[in-house]
N, CA, C and O atoms as CSV, one atom per row, in Angstrom:
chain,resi,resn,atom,element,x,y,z
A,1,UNK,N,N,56.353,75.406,4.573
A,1,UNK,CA,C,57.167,74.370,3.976
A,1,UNK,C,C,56.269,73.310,3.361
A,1,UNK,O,O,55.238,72.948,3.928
A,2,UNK,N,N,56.732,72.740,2.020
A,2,UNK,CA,C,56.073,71.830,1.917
A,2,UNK,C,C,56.413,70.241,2.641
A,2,UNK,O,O,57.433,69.876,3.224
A,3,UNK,N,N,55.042,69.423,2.329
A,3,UNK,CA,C,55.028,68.285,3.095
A,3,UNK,C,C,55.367,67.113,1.500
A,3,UNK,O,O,55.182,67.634,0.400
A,4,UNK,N,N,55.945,65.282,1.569
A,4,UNK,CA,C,56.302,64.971,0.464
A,4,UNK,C,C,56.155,63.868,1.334
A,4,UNK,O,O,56.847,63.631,2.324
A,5,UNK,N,N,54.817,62.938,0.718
A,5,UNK,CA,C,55.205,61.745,1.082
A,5,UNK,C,C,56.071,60.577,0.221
A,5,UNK,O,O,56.442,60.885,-0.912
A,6,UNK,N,N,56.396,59.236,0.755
A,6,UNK,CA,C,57.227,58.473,-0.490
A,6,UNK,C,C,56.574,57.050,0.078
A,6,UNK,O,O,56.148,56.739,1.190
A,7,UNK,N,N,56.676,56.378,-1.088
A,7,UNK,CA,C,55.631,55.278,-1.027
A,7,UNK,C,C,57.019,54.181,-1.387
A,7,UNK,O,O,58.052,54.506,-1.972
A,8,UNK,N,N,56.692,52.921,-0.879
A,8,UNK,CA,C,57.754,51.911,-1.425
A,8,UNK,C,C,58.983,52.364,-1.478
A,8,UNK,O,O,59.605,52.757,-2.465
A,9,UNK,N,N,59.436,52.271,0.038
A,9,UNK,CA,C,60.742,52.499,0.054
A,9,UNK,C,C,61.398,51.356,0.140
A,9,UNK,O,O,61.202,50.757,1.198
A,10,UNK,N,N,62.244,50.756,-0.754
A,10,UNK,CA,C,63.254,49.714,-0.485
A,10,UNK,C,C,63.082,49.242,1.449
A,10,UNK,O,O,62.957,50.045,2.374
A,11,UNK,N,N,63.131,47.906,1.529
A,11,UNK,CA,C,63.901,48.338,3.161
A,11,UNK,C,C,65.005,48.060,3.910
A,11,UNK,O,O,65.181,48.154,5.125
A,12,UNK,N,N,66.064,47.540,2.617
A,12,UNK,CA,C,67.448,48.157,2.793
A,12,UNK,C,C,67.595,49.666,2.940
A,12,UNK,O,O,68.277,50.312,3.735
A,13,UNK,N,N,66.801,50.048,1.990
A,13,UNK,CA,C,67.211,52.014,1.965
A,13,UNK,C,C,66.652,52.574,2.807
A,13,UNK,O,O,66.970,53.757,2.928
A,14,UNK,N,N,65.656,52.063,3.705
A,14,UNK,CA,C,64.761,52.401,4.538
A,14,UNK,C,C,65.953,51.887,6.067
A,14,UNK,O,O,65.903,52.474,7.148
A,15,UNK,N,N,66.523,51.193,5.889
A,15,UNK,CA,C,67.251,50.677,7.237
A,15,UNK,C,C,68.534,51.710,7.412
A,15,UNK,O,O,68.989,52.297,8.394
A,16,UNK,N,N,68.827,51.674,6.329
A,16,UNK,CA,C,70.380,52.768,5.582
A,16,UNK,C,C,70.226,53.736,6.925
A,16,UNK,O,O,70.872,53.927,7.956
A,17,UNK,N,N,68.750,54.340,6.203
A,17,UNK,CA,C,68.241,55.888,6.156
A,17,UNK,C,C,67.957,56.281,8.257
A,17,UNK,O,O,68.241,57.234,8.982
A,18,UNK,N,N,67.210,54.798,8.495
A,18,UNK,CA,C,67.506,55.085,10.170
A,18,UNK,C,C,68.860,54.594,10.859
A,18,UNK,O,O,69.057,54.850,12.047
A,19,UNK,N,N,69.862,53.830,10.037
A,19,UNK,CA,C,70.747,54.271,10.420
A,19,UNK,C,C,71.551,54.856,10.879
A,19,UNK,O,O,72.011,54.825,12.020
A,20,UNK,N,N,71.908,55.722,9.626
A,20,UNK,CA,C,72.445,57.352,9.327
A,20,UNK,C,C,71.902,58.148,10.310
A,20,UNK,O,O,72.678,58.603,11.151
A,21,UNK,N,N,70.311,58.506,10.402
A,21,UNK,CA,C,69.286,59.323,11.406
A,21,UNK,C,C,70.321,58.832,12.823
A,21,UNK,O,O,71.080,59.558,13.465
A,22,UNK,N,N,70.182,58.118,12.919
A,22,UNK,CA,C,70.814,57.731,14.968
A,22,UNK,C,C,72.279,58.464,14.895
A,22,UNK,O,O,72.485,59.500,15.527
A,23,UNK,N,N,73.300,57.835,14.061
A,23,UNK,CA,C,74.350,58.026,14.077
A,23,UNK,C,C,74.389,59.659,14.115
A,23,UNK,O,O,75.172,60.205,14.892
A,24,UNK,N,N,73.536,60.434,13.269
A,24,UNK,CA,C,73.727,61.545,13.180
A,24,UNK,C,C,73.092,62.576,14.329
A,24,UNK,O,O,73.441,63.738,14.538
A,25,UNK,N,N,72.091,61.833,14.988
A,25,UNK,CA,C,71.371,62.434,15.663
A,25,UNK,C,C,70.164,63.271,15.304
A,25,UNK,O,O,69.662,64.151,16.004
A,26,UNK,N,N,69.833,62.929,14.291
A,26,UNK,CA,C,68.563,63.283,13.246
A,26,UNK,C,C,67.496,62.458,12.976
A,26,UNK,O,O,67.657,61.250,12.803
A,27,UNK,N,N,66.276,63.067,12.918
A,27,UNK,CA,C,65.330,62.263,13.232
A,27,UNK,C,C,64.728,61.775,11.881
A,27,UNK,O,O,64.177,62.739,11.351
A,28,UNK,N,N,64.620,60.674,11.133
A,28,UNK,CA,C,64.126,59.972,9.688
A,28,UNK,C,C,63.689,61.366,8.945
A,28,UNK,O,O,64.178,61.621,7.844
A,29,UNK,N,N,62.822,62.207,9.525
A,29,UNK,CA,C,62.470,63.303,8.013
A,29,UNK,C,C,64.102,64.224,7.865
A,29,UNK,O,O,64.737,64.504,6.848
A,30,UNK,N,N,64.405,64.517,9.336
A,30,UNK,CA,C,65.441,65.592,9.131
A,30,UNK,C,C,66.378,64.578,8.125
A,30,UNK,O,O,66.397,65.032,6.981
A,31,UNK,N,N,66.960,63.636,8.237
A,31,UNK,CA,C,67.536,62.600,7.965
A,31,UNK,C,C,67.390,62.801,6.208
A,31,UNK,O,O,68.272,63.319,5.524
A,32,UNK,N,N,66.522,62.449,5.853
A,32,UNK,CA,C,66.349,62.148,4.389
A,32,UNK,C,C,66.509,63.905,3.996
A,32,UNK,O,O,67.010,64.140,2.896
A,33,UNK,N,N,66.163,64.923,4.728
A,33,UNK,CA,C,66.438,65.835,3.968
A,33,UNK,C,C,67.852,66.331,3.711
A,33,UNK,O,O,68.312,67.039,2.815
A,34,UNK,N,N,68.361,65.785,4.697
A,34,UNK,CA,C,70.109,66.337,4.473
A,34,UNK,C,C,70.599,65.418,3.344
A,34,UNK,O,O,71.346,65.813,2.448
A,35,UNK,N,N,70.311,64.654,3.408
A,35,UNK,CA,C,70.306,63.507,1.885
A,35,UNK,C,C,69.839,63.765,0.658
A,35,UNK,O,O,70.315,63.241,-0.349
A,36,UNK,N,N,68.870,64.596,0.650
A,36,UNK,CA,C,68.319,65.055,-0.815
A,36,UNK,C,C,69.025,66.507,-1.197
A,36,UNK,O,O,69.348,66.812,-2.345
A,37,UNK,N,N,69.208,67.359,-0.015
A,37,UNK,CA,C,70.303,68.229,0.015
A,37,UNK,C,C,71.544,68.349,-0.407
A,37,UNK,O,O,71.953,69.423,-0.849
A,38,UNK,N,N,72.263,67.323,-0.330
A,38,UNK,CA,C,73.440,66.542,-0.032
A,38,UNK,C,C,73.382,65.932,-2.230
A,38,UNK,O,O,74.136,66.210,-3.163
A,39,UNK,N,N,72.464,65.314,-2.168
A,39,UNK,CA,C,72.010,64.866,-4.051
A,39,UNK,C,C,71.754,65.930,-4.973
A,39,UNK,O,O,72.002,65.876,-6.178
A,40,UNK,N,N,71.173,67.039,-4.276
A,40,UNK,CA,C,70.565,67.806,-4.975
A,40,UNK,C,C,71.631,69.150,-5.478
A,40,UNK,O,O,71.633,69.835,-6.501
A,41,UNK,N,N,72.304,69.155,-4.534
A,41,UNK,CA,C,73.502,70.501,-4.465
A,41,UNK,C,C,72.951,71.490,-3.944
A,41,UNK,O,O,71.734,71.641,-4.059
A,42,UNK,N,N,74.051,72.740,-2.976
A,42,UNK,CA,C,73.298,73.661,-2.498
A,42,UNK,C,C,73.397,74.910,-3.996
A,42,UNK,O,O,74.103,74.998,-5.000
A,43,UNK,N,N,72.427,75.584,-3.485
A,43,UNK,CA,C,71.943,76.516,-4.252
A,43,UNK,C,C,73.389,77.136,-4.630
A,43,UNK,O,O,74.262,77.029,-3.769
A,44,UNK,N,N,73.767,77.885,-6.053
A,44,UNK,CA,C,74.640,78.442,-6.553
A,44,UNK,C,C,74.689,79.877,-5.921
A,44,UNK,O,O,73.652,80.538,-5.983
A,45,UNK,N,N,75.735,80.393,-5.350
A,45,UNK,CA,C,76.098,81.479,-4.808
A,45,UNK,C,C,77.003,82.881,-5.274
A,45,UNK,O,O,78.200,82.889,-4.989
A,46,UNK,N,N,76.472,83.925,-5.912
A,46,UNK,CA,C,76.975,84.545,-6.278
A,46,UNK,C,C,78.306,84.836,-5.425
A,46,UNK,O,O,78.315,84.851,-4.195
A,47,UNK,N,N,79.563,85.090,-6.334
A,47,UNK,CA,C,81.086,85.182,-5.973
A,47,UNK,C,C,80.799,86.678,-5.373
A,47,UNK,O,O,81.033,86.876,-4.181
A,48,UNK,N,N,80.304,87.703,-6.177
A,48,UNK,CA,C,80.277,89.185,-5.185
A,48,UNK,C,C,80.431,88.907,-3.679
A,48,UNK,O,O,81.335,89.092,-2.863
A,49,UNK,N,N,78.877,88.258,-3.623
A,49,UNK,CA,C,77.803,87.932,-2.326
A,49,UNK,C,C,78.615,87.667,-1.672
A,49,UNK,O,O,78.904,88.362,-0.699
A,50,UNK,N,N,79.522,86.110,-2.126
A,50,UNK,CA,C,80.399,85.537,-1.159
A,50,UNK,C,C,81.735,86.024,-0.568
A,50,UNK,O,O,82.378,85.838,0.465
A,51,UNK,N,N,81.836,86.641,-1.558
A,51,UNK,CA,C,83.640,87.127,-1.142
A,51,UNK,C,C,82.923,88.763,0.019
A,51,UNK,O,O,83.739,88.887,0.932
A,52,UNK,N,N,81.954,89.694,0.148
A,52,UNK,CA,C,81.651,90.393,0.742
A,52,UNK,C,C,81.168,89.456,2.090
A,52,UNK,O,O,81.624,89.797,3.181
A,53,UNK,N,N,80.363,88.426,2.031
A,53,UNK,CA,C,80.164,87.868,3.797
A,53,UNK,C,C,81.430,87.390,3.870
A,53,UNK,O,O,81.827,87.948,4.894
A,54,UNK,N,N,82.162,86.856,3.545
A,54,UNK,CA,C,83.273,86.856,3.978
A,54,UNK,C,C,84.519,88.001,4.512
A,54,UNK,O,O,85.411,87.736,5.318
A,55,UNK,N,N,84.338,89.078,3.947
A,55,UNK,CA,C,85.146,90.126,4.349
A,55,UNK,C,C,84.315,90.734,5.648
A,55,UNK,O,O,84.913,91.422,6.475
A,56,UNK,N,N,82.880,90.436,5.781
A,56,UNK,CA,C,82.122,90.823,6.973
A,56,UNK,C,C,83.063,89.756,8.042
A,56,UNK,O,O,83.768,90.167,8.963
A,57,UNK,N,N,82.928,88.737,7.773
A,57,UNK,CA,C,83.506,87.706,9.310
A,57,UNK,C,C,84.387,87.757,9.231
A,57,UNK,O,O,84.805,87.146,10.215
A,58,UNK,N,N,85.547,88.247,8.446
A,58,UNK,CA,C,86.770,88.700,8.537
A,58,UNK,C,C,86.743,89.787,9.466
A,58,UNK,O,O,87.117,89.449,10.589
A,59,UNK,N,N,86.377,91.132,9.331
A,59,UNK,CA,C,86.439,91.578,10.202
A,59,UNK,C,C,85.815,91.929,11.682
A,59,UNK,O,O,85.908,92.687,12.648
A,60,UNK,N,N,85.084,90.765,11.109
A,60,UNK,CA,C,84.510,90.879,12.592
A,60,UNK,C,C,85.312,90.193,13.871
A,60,UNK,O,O,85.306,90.423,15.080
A,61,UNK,N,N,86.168,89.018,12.829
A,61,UNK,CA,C,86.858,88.643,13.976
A,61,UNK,C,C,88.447,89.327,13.982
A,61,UNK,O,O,89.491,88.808,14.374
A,62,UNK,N,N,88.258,90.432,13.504
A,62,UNK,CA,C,89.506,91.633,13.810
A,62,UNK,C,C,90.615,91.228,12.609
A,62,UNK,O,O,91.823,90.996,12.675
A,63,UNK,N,N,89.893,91.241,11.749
A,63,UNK,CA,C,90.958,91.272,10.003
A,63,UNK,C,C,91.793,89.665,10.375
A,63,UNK,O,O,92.855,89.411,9.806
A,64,UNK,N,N,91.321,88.909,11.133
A,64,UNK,CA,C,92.438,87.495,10.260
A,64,UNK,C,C,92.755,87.555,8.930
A,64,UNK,O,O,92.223,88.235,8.052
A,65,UNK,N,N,93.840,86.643,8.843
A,65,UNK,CA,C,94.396,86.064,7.143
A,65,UNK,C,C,95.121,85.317,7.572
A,65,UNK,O,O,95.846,85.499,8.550
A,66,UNK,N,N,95.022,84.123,6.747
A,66,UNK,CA,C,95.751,83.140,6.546
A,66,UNK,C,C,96.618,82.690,5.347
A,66,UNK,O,O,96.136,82.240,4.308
A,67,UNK,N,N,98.090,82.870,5.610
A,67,UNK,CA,C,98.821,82.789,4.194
A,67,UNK,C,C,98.704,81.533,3.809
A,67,UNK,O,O,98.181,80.641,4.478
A,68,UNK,N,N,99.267,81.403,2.539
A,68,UNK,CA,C,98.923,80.084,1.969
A,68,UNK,C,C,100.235,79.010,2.638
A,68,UNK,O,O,100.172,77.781,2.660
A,69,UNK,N,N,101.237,79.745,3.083
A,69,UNK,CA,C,102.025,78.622,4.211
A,69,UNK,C,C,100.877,77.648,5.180
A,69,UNK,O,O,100.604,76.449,5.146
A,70,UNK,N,N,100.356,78.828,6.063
A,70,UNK,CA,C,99.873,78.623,7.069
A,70,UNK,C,C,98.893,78.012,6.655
A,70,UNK,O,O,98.438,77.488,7.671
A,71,UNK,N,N,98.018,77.626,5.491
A,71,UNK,CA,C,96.611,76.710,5.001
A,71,UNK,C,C,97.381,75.503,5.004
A,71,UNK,O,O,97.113,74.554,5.741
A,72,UNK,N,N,98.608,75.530,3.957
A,72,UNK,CA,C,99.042,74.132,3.939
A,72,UNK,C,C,99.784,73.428,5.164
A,72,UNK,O,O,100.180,72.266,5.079
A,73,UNK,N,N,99.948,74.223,6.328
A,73,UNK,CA,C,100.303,73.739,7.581
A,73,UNK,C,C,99.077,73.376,8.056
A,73,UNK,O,O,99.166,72.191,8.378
A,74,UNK,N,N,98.090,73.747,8.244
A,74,UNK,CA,C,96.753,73.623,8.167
A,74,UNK,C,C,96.594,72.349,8.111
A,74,UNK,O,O,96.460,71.536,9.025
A,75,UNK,N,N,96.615,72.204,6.927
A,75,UNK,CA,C,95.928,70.563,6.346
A,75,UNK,C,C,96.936,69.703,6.222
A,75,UNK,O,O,96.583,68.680,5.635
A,76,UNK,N,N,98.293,69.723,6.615
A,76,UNK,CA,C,99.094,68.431,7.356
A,76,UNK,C,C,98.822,68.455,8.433
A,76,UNK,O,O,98.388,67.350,8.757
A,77,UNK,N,N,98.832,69.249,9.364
A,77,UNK,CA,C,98.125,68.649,10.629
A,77,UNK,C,C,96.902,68.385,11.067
A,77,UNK,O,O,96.752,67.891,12.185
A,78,UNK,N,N,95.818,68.678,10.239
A,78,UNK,CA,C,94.363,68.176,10.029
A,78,UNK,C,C,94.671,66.293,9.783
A,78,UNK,O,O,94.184,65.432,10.517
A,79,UNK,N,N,95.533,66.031,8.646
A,79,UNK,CA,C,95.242,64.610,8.548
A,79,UNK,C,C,96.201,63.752,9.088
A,79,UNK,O,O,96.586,62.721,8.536
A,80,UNK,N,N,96.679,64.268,10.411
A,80,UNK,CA,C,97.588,63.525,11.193
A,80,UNK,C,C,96.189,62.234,12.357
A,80,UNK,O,O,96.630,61.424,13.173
């Protein structure tokens, strides 16, 4: 892996950043990397790729499906 140092960090953005780290339970490097992660976007994922690992954990957990009733029951009781 590479190593990246940063010079002159604000130290508002520097306070932000150990903030976030505690709250999250991440330590200042892990911290800033889920943040540049998070800015940067994850890598683009071929639709084949995805829709096949998905039919893998589908059946692995014995063919679930979820109708589109049952998603939108889903997410009214998610934001209760």
């Amino acid at each position: 892996m590479a190593t990246i140092t940063i010079k002159n960090v604000p130290e508002e953005l520097y306070e932000r950043l150990k903030r976030d780290a505690l709250r999250n339970r991440r330590s200042m490097n892990r911290e800033a990397i889920a943040c540049l992660e998070r800015a940067l976007g994850a890598e683009r994922v071929e639709p084949e790729r995805f829709l096949a690992e998905a039919g893998v954990i589908r059946e692995r957990l014995g063919g679930v499906y979820v109708t589109e009733k049952e998603l939108a029951r889903f997410r009214r009781e998610g934001r209760r």
